[in-house]
C-alpha positions in Angstrom: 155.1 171.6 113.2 155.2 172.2 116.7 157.5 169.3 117.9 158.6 171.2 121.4 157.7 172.3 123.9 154.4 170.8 125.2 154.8 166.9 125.4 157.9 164.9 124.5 156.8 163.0 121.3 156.4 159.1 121.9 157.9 157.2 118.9 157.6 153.6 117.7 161.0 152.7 117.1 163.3 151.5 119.6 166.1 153.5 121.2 169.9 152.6 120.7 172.4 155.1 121.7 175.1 154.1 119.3 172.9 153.2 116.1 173.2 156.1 114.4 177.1 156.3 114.5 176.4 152.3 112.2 173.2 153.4 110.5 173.1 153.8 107.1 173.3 157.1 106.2 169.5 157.7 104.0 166.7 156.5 106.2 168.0 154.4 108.6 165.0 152.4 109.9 166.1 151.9 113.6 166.9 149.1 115.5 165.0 145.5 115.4 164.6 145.6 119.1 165.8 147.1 122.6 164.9 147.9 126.0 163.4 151.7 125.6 161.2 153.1 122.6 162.6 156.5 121.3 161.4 160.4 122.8 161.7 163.5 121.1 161.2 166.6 122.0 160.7 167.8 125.4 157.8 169.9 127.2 157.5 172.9 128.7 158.7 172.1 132.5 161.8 170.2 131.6 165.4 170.5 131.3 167.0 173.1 128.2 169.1 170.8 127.2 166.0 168.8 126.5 163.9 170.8 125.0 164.5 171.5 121.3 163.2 169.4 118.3 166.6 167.3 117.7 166.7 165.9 121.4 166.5 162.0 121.3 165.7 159.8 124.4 164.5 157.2 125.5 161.6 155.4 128.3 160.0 151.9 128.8 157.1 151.2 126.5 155.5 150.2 129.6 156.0 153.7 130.9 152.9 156.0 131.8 153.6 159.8 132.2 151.9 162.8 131.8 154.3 164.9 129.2 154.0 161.5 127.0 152.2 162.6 123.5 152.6 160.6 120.6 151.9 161.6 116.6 150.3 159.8 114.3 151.7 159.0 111.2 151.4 157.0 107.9 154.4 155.1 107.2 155.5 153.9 103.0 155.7 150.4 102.5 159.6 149.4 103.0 
């Protein structure tokens, strides 16, 4: 599970600073909508305080970069 280090990892759900400190506290699904979809991660040329697995950020789904990766995953039905 190599989550840093070489991309940040694109996610699918979108990024609210203060959800988490609301969220329920098992599985908390994310937001309904926002502005930026979530980043984790970091790669290799960025900042340290970036790069390790717990960092959460965010970027415009419109956004094209090159240290942009994505995973893919299966999800359960909710």
């Amino acid at each position: 599970y190599d989550m840093a280090g070489n991309v940040y990892e694109g996610g699918a759900d979108w990024d609210d600073e203060g959800y988490y400190n609301r969220s329920p506290a098992k599985n908390p699904l994310g937001p309904d909508s926002g502005l930026y979809r979530v980043l984790r991660g970091g790669f290799w040329d960025n900042y340290t305080t970036t790069l390790w697995v717990a960092y959460r950020g965010g970027t415009s789904p419109f956004n094209r970069i090159n240290d942009l990766g994505f995973r893919c995953v299966l999800t359960a039905p909710r």
